[in-house]
mmCIF file of the N, C-alpha and C atoms, coordinates in Angstrom:
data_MODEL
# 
_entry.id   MODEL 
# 
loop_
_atom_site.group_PDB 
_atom_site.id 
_atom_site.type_symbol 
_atom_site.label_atom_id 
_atom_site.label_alt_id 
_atom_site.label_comp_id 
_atom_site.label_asym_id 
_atom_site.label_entity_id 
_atom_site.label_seq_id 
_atom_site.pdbx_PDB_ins_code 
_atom_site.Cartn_x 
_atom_site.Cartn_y 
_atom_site.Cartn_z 
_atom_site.occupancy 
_atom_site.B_iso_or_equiv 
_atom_site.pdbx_formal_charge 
_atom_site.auth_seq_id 
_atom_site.auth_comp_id 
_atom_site.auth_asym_id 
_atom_site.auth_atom_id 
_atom_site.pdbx_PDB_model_num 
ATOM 1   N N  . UNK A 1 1  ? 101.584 99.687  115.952 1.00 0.00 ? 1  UNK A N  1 
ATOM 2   C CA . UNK A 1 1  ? 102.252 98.970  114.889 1.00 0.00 ? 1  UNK A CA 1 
ATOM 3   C C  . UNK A 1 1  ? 102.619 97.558  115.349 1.00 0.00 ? 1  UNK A C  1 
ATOM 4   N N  . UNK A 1 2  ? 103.011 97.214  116.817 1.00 0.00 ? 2  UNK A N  1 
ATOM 5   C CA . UNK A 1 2  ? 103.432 95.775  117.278 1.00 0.00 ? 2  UNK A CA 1 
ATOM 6   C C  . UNK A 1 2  ? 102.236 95.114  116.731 1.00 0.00 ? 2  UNK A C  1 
ATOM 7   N N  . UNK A 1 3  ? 100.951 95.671  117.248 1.00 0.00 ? 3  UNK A N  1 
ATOM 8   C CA . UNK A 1 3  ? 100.012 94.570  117.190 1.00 0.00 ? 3  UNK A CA 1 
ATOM 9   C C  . UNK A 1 3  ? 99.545  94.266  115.801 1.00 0.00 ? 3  UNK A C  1 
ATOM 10  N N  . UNK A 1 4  ? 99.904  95.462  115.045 1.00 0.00 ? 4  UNK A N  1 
ATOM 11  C CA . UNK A 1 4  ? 99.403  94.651  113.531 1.00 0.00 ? 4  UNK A CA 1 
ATOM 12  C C  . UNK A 1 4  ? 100.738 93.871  112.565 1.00 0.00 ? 4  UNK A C  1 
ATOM 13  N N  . UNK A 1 5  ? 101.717 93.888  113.500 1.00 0.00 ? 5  UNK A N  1 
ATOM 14  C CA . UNK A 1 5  ? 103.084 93.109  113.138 1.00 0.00 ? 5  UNK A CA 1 
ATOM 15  C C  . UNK A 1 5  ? 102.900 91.955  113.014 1.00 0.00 ? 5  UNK A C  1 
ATOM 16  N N  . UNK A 1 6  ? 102.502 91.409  114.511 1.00 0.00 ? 6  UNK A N  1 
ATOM 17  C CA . UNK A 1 6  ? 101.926 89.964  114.880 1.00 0.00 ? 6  UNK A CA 1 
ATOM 18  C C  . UNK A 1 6  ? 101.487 88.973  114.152 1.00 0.00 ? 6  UNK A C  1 
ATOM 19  N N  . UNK A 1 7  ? 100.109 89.477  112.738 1.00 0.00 ? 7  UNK A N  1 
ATOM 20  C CA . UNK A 1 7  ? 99.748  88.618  111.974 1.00 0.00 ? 7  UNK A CA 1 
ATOM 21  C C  . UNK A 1 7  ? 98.967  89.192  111.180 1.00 0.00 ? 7  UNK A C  1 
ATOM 22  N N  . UNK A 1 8  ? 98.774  88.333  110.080 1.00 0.00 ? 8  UNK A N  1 
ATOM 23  C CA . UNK A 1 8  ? 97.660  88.803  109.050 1.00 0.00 ? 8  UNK A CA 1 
ATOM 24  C C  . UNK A 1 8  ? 96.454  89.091  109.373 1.00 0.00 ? 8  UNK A C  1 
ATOM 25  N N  . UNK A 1 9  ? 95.565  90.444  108.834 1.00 0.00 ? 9  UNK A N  1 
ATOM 26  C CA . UNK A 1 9  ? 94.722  90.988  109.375 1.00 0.00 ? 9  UNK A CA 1 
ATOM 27  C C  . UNK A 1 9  ? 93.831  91.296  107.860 1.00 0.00 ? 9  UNK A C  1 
ATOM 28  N N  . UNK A 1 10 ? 92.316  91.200  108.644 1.00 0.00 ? 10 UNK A N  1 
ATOM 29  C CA . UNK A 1 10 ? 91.584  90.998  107.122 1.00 0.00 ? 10 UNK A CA 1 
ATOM 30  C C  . UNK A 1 10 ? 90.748  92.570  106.839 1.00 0.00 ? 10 UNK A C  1 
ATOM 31  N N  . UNK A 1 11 ? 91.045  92.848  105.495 1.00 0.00 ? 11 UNK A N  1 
ATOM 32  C CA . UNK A 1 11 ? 90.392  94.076  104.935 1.00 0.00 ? 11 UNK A CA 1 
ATOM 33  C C  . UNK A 1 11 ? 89.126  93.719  104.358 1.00 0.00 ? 11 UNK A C  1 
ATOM 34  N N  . UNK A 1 12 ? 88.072  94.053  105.429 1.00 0.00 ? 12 UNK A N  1 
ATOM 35  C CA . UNK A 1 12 ? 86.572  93.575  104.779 1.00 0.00 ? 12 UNK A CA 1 
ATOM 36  C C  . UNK A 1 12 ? 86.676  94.126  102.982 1.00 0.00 ? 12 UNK A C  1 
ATOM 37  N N  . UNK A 1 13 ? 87.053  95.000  102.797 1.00 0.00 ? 13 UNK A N  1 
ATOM 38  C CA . UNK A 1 13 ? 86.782  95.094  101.174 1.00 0.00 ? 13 UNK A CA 1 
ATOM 39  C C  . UNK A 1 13 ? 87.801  94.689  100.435 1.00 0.00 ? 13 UNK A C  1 
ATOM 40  N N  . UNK A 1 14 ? 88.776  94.403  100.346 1.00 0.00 ? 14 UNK A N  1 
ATOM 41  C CA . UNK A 1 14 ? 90.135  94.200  99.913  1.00 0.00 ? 14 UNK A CA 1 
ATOM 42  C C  . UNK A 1 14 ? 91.378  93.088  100.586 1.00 0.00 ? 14 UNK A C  1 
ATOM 43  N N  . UNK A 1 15 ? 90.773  91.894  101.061 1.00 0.00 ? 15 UNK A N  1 
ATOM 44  C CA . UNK A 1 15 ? 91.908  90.687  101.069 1.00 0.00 ? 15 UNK A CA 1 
ATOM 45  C C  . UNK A 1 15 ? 92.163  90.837  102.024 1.00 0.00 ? 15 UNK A C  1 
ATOM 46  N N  . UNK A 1 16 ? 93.350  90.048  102.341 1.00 0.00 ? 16 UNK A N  1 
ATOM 47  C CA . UNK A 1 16 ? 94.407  90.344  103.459 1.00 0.00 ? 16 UNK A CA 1 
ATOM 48  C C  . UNK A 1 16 ? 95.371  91.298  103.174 1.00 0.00 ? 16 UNK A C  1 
ATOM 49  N N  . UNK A 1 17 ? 95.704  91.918  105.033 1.00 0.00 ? 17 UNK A N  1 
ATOM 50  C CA . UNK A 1 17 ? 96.720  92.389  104.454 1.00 0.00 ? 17 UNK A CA 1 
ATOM 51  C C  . UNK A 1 17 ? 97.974  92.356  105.969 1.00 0.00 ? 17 UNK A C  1 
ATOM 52  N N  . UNK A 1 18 ? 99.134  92.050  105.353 1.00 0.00 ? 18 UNK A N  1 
ATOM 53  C CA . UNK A 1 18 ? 100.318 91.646  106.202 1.00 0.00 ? 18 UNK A CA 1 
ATOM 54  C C  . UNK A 1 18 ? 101.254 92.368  106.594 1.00 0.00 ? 18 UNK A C  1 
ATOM 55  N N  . UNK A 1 19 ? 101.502 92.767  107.645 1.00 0.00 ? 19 UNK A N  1 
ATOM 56  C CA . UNK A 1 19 ? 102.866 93.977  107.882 1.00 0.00 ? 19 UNK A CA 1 
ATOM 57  C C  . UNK A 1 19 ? 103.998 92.656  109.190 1.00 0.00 ? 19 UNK A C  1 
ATOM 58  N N  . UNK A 1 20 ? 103.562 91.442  109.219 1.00 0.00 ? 20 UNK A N  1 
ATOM 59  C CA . UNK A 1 20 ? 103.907 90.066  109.623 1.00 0.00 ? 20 UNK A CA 1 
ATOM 60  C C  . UNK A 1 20 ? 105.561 90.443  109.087 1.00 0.00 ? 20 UNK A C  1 
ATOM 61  N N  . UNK A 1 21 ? 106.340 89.624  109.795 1.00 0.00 ? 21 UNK A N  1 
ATOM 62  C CA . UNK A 1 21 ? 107.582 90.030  109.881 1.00 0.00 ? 21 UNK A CA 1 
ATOM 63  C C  . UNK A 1 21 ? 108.833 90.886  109.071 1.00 0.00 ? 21 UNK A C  1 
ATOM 64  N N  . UNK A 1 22 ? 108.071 92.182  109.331 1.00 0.00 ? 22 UNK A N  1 
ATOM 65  C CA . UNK A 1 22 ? 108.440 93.522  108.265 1.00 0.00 ? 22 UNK A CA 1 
ATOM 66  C C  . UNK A 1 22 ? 108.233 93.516  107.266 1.00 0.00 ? 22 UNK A C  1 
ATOM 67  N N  . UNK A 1 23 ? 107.445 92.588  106.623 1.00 0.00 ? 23 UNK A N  1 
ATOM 68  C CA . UNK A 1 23 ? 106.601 92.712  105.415 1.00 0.00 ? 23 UNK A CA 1 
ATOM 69  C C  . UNK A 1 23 ? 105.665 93.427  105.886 1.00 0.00 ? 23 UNK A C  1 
ATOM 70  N N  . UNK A 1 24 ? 105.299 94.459  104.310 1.00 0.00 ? 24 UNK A N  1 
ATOM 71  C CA . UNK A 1 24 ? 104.693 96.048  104.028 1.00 0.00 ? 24 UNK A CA 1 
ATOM 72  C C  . UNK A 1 24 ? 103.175 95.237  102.945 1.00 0.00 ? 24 UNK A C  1 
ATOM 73  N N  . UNK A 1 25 ? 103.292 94.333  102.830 1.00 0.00 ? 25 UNK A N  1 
ATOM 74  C CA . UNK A 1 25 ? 102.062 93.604  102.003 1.00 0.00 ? 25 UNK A CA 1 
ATOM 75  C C  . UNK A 1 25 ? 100.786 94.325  101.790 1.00 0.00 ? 25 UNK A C  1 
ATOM 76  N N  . UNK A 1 26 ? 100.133 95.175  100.875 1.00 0.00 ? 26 UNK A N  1 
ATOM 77  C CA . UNK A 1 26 ? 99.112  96.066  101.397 1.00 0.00 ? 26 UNK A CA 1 
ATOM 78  C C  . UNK A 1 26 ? 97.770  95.003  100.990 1.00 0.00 ? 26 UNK A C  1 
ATOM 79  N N  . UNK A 1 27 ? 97.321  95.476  100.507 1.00 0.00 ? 27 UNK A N  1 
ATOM 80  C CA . UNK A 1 27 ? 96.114  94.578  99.682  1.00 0.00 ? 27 UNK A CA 1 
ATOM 81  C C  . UNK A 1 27 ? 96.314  94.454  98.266  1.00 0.00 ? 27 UNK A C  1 
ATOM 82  N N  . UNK A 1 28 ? 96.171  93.233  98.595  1.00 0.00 ? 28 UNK A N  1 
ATOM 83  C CA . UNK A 1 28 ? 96.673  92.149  97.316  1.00 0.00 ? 28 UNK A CA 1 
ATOM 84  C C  . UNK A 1 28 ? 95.337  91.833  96.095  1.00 0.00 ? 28 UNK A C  1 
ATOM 85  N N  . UNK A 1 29 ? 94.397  92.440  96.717  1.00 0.00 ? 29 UNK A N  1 
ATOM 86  C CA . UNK A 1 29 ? 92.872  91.778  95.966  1.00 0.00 ? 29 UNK A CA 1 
ATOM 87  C C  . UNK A 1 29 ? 91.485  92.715  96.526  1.00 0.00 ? 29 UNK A C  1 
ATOM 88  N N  . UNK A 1 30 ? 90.823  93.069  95.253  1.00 0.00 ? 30 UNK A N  1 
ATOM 89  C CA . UNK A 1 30 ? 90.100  94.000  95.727  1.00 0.00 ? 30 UNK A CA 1 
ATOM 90  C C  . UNK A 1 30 ? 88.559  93.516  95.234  1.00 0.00 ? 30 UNK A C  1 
ATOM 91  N N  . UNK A 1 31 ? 87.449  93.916  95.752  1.00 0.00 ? 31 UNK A N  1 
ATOM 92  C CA . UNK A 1 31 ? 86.039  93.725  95.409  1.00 0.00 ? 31 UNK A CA 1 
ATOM 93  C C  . UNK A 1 31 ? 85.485  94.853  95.350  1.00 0.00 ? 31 UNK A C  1 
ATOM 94  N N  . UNK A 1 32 ? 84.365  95.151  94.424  1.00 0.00 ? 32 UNK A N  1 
ATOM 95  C CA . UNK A 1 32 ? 83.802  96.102  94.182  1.00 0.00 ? 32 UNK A CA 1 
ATOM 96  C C  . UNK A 1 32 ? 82.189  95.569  95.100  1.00 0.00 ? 32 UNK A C  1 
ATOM 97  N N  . UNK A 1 33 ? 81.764  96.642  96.082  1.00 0.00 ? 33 UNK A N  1 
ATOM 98  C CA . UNK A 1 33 ? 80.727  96.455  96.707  1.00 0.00 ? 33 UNK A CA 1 
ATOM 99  C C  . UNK A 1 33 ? 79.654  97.937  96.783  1.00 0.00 ? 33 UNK A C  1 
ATOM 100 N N  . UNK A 1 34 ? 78.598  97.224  97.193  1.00 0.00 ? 34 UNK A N  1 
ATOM 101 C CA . UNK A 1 34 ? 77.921  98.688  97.202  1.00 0.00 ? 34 UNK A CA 1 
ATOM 102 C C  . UNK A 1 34 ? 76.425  98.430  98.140  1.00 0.00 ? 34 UNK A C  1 
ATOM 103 N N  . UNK A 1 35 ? 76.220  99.921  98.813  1.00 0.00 ? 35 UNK A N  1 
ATOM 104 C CA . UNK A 1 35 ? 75.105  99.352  99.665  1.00 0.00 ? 35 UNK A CA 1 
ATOM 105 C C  . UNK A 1 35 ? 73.929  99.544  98.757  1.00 0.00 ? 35 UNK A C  1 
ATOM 106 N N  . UNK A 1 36 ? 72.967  98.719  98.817  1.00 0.00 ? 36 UNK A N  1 
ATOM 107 C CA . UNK A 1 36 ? 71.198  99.337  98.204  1.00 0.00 ? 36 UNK A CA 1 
ATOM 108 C C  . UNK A 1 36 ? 70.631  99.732  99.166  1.00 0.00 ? 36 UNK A C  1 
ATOM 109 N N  . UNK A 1 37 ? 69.781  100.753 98.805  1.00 0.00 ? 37 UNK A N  1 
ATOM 110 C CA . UNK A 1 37 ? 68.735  101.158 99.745  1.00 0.00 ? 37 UNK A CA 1 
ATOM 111 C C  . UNK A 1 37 ? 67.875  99.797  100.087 1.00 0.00 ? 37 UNK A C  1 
ATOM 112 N N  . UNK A 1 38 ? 67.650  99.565  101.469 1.00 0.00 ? 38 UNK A N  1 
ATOM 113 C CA . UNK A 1 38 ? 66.702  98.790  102.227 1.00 0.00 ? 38 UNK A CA 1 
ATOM 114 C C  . UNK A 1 38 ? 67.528  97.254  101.999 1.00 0.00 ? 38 UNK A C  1 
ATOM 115 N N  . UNK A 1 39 ? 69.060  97.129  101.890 1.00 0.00 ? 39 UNK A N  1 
ATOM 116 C CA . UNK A 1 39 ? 69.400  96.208  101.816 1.00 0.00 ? 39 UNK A CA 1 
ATOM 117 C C  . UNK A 1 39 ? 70.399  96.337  103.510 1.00 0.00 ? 39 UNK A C  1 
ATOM 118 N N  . UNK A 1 40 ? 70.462  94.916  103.885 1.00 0.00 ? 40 UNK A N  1 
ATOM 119 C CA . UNK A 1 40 ? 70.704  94.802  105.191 1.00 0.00 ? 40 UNK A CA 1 
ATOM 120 C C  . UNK A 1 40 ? 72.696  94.842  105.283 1.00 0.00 ? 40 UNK A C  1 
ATOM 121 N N  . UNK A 1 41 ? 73.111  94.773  104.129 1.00 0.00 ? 41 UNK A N  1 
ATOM 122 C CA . UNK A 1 41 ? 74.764  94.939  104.008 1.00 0.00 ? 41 UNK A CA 1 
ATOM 123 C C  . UNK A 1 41 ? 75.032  95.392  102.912 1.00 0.00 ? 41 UNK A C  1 
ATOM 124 N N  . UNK A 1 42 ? 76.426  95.199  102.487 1.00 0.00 ? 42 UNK A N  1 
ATOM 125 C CA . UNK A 1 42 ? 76.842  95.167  101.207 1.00 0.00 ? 42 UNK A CA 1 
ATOM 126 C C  . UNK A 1 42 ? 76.497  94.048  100.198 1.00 0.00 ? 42 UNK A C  1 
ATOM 127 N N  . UNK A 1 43 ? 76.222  94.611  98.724  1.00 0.00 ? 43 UNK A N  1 
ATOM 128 C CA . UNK A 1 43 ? 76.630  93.560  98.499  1.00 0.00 ? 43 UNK A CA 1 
ATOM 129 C C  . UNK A 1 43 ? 77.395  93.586  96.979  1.00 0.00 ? 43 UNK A C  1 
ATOM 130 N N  . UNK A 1 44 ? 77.465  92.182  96.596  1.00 0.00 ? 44 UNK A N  1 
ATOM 131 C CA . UNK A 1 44 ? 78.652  91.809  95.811  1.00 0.00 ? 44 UNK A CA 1 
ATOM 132 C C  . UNK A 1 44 ? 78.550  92.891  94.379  1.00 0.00 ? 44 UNK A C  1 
ATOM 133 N N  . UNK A 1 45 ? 79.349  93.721  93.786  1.00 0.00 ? 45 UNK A N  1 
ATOM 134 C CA . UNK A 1 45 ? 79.192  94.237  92.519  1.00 0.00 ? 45 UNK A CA 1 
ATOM 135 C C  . UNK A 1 45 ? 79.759  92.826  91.557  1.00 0.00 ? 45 UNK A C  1 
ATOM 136 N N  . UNK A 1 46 ? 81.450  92.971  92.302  1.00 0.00 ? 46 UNK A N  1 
ATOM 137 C CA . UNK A 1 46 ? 81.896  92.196  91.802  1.00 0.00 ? 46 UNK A CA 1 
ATOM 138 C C  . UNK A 1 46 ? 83.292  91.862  92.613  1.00 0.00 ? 46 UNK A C  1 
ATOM 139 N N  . UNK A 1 47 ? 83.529  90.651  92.650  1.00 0.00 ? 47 UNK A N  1 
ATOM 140 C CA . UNK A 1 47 ? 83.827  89.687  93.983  1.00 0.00 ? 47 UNK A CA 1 
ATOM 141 C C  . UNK A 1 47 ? 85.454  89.601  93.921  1.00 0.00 ? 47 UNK A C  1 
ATOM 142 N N  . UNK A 1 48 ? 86.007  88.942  94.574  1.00 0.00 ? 48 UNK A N  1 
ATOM 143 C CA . UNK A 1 48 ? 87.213  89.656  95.323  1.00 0.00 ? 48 UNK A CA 1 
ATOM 144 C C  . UNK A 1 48 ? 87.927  89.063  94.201  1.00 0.00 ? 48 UNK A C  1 
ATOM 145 N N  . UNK A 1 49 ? 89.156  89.702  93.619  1.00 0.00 ? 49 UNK A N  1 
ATOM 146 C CA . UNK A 1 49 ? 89.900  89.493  92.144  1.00 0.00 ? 49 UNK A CA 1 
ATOM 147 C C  . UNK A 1 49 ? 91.592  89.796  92.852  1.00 0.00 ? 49 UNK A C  1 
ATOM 148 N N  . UNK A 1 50 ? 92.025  89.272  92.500  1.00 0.00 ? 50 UNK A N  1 
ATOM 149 C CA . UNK A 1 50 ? 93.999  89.190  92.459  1.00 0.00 ? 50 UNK A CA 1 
ATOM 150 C C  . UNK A 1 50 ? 94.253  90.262  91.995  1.00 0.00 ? 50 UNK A C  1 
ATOM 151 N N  . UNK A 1 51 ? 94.707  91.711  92.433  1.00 0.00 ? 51 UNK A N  1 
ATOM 152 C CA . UNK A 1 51 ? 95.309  92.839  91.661  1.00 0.00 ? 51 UNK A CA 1 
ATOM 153 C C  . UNK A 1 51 ? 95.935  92.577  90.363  1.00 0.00 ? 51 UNK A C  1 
ATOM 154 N N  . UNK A 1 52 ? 96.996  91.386  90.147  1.00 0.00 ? 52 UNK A N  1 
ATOM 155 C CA . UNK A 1 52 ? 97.244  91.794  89.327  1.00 0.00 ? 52 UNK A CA 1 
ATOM 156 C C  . UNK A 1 52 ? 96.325  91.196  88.032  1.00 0.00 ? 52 UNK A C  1 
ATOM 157 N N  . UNK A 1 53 ? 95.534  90.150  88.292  1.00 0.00 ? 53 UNK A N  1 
ATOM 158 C CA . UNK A 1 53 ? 94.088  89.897  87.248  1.00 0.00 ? 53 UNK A CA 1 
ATOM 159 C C  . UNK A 1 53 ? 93.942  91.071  87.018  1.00 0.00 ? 53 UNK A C  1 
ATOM 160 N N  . UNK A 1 54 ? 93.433  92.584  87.500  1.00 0.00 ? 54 UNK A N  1 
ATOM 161 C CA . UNK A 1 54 ? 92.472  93.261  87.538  1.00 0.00 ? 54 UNK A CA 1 
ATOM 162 C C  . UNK A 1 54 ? 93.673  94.240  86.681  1.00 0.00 ? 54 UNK A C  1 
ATOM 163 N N  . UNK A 1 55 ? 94.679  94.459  86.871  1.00 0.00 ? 55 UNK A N  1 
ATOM 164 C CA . UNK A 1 55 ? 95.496  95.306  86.262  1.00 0.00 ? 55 UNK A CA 1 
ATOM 165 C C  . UNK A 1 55 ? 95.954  94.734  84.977  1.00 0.00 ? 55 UNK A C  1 
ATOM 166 N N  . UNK A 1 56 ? 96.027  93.502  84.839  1.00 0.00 ? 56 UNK A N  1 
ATOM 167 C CA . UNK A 1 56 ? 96.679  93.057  82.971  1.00 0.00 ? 56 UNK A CA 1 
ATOM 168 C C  . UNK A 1 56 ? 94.981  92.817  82.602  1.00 0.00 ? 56 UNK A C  1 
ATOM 169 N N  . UNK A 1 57 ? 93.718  93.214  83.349  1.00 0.00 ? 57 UNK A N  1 
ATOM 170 C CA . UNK A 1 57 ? 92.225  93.306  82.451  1.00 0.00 ? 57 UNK A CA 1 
ATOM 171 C C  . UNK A 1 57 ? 92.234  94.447  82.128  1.00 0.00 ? 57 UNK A C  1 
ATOM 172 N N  . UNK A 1 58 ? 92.974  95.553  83.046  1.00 0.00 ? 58 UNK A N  1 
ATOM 173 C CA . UNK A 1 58 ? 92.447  97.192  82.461  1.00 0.00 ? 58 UNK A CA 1 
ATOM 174 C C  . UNK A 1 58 ? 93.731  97.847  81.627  1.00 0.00 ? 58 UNK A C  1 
ATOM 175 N N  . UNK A 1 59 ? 94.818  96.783  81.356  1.00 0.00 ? 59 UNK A N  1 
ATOM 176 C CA . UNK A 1 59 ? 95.851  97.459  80.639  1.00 0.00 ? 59 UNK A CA 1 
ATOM 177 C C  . UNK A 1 59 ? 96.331  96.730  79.497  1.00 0.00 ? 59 UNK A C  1 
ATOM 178 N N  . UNK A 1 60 ? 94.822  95.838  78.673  1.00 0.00 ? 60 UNK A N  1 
ATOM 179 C CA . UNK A 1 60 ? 94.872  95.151  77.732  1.00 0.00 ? 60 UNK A CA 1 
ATOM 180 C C  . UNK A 1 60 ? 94.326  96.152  76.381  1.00 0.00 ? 60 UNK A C  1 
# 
């Protein structure tokens, strides 16, 4: 827990996320990804969005 205290740390699928001076910050922003067959990574469904964008789009 010290070492992820220290500083902001990045969630390859989902933003940053901060537990930085007793802040509980989880992920703030999420992307929808997906692998294809014979593709060399992920890739974009749909690209990294502000939670709460994504929550006043699905509770309109």
């Amino acid at each position: 827990m010290d070492t992820m205290e220290k500083d902001k740390f990045q969630n390859p699928l989902g933003g940053i996320l901060s537990f930085a001076d007793g802040q509980r910050l989880g992920t703030q922003s999420m992307s929808v990804s997906q692998v294809t067959e014979g593709a060399l990574g992920w890739e974009t469904v749909k690209p990294i969005e502000d939670l709460n964008v994504i929550i006043d789009r699905i509770t309109k």
